[in-house]
C-alpha positions in Angstrom: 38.3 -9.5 35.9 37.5 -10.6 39.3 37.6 -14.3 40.1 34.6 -16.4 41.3 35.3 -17.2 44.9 34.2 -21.1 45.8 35.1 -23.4 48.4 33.9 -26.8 48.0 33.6 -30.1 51.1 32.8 -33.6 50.8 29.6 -34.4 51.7 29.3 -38.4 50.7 31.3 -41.5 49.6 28.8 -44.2 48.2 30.3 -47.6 48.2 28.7 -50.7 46.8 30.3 -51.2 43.9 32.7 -54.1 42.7 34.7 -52.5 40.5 35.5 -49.6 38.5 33.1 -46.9 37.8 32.6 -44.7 34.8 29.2 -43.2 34.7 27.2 -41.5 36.6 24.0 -40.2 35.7 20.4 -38.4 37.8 18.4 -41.2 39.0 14.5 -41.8 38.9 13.5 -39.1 41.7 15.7 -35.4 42.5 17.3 -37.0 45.9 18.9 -40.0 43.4 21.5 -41.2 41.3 22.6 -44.0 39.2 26.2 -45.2 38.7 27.6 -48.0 36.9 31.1 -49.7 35.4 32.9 -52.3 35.0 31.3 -54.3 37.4 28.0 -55.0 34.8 25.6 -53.5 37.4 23.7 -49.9 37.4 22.8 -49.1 40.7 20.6 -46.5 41.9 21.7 -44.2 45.2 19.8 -42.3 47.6 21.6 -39.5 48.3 19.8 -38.3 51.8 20.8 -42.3 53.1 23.4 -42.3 50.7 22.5 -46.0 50.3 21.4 -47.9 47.4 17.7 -48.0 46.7 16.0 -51.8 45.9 16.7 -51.2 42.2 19.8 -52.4 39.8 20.1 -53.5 36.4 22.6 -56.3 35.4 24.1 -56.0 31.9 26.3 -58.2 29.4 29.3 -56.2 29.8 30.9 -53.0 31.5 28.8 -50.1 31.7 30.5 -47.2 30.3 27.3 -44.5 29.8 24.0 -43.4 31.0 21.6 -41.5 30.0 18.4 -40.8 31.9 15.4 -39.7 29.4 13.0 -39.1 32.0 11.1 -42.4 31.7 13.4 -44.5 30.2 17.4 -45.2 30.9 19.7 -45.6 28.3 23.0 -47.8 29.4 26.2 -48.1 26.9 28.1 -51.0 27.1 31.5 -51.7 26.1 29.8 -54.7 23.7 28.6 -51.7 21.7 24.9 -52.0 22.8 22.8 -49.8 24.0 20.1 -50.9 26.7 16.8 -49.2 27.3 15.2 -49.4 30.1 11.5 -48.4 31.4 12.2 -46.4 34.7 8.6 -47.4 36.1 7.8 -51.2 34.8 11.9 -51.7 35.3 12.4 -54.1 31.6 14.2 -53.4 28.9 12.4 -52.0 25.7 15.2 -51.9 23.9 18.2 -53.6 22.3 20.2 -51.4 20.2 22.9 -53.1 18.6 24.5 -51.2 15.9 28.2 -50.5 17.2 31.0 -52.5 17.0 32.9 -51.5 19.9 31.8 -49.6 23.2 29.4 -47.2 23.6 31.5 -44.5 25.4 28.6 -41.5 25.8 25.1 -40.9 25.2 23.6 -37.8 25.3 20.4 -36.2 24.4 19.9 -33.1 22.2 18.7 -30.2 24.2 15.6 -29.9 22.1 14.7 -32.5 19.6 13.9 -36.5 20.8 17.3 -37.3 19.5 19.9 -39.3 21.7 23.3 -39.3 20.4 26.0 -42.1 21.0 29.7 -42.1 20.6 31.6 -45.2 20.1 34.8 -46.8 19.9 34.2 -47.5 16.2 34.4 -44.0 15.4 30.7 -43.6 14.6 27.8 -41.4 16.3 24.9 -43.2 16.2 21.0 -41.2 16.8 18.2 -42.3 17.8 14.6 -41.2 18.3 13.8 -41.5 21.5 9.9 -41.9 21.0 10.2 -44.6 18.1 13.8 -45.7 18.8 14.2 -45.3 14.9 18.0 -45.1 13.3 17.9 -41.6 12.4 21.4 -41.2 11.4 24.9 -43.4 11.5 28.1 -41.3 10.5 31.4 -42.4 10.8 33.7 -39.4 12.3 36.9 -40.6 13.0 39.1 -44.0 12.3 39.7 -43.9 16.4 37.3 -43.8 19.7 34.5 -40.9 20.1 34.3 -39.9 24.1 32.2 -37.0 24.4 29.7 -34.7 22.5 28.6 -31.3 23.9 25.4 -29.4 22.3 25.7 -25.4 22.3 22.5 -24.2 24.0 20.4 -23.6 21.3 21.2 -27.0 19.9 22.3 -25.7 16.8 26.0 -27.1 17.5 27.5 -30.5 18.9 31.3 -31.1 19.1 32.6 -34.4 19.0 35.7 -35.1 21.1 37.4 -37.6 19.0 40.2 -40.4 19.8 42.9 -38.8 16.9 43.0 -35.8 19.3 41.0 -34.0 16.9 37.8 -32.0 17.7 34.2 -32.3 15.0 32.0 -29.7 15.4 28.9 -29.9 13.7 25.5 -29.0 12.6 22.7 -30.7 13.9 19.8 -30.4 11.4 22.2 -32.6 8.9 24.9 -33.3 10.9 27.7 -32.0 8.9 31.1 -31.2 10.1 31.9 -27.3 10.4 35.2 -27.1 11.4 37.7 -30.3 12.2 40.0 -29.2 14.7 43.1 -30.5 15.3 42.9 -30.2 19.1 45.0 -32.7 21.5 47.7 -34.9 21.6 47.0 -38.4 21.4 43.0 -37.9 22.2 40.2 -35.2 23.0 38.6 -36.7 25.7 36.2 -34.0 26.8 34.3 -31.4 25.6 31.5 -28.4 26.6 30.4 -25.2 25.4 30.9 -22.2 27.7 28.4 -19.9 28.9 30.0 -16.8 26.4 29.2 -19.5 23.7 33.2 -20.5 23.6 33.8 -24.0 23.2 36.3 -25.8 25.8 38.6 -29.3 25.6 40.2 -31.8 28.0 43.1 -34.1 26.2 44.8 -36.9 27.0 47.9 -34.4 26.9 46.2 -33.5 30.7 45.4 -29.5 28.6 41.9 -27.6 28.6 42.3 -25.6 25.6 39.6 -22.5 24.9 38.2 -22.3 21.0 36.9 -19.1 20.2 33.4 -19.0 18.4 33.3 -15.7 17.2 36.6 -16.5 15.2 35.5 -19.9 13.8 36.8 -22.0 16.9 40.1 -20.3 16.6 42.2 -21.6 19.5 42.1 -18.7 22.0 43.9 -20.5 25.2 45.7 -23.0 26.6 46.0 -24.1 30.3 48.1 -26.7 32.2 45.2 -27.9 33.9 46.2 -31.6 35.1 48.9 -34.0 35.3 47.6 -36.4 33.3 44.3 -37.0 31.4 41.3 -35.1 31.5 38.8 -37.3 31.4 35.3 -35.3 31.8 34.5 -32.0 31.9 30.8 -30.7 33.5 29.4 -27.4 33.8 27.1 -26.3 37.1 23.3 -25.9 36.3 23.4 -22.2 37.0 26.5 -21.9 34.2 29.1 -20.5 36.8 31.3 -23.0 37.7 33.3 -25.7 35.4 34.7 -29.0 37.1 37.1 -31.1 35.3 38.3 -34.2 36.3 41.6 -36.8 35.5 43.2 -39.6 35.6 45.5 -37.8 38.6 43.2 -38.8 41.1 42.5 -35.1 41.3 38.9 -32.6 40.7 39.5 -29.2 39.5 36.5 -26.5 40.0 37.0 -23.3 37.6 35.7 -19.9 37.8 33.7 -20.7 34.0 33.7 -16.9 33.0 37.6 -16.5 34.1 39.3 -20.1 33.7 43.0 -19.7 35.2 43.3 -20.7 38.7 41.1 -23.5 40.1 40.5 -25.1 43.4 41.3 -28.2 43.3 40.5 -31.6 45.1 43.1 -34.2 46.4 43.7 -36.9 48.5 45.8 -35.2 50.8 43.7 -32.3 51.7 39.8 -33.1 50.8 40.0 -37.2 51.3 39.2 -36.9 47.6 39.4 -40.5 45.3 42.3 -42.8 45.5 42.8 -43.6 41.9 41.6 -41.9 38.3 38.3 -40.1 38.2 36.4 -41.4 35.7 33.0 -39.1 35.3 31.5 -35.8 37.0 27.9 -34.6 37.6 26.4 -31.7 38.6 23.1 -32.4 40.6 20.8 -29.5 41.2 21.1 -25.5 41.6 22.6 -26.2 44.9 25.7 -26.9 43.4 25.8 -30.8 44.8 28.7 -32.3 42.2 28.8 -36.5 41.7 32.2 -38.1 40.5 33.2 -41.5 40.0 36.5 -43.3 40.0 38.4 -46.4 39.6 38.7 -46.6 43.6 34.7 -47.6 42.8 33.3 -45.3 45.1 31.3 -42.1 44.2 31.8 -39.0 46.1 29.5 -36.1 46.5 30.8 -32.6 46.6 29.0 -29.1 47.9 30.1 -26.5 46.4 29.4 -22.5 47.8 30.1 -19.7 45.5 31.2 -15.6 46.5 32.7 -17.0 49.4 35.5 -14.8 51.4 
């Protein structure tokens, strides 16, 4: 199998943050972006000035998620609440405190007005996102939960869980399928694969391949970083998947062939000083967001079937 050829240049550093940063998320209009961490403030960028637009929210506590809903902004926090905000009257309409620890992702279901969030309590928390009703509160793991991933019918979610293990459920009751005992330490990442395969990021700095077909069998396992993956993002038009870790370092994989990467330093691509935090694919044009502890965010073009 032929390999996807890529080459990928920097294209922006945004800097106005005071601290670390560990989400990014797609802002209010296509030419923007939101970012946010420990520094308590979400900021919105436009990314033609690459300046900050007159817009920020202040929170309680570090922002560690962000979810853009079209109208409405939901920001995790590491108090455990979640904060939602109306994009066009800019207030909060929401309060949601129900976890106990931080709220480490939110995401929404691909079809139903369900937002899910993953805490450090162990719980997933969902929401409707037109009443902002409970829907349902289950406890999945004693440690951290850091990602969830949807397969593209929605049928699916996997949980990456903080005992290293991996839940993948059902989403009309939210049982667990299969509980994979995936990582060392902690899964820290998770996303489904075009071919319907399921892929992981650890703490153990491995992307391991789960096999669908054979009921999340593990299929592969790649040396991928030097230390810990910490997201993993795939590009709108399904070809390309970018992981990023706690090595300072972004790696951009063919998603059809995963075995060699290009991959993103200091040294050669004036990539991030310290750990990168978050990733985000922009638009069909291949335009990849991350965000790192060096609290910058750096924007990334990416060309594929280049010689």
């Amino acid at each position: 199998m032929a390999y996807l050829k890529m080459k990928a240049s920097k294209i922006g550093e945004l800097k106005a943050h005071s601290a670390s940063l560990y989400a990014i998320e797609k802002g209010r209009e296509p030419n923007t972006i939101f970012s946010a961490g420990a520094d308590k403030v979400v900021a919105e960028w436009n990314l033609n000035t690459q300046e900050t637009n007159p817009f920020a929210i202040r929170t309680e506590s570090t922002v560690y998620s962000l979810c853009n809903l079209g109208e409405q902004l939901a920001i995790g926090t590491l108090a455990g609440n979640i904060h939602v905000i109306d994009l066009l009257a800019k207030t909060e309409v929401k309060n949601l405190k129900l976890h106990t620890k931080g709220v480490f992702y939110l995401k929404k279901h691909p079809i139903q007005p369900w937002l899910y969030a993953c805490g450090g309590d162990g719980k997933v928390s969902i929401w409707n996102t037109e009443t902002w009703d409970l829907l349902w509160e289950i406890t999945f793991s004693s440690a951290k939960l850091r990602r969830i991933a949807f397969d593209q019918e929605g049928n699916l979610a996997a949980i990456a869980c903080g005992d290293g293990s991996l839940k993948i459920i059902e989403t009309f009751k939210q049982r667990v399928l299969y509980d994979i005992d995936a990582h060392a330490e902690s899964s820290n990442s998770v996303v489904f694969l075009p071919n319907g395969n399921l892929v992981s990021g650890g703490k153990d700095a491995l992307l391991k391949i789960w096999n669908r077909s054979d009921g999340f069998s593990l299929l592969k396992t790649i040396p991928a970083h030097n230390f810990a993956i910490y997201d993993l993002v795939l590009s709108p038009n399904k070809a390309i998947l970018a992981s990023v870790s706690r090595d300072k370092t972004i790696k951009l994989w063919d998603a059809n062939n995963i075995e060699t990467p290009i991959r993103l330093d200091r040294a050669k691509n004036q990539a991030h000083l310290n750990s990168v935090n978050a990733a985000i694919w922009l638009n069909d044009e291949n335009i990849l967001a991350t965000c790192s502890d060096d609290r910058t965010v750096m924007l990334w073009k990416v060309k594929q079937n280049v010689n």
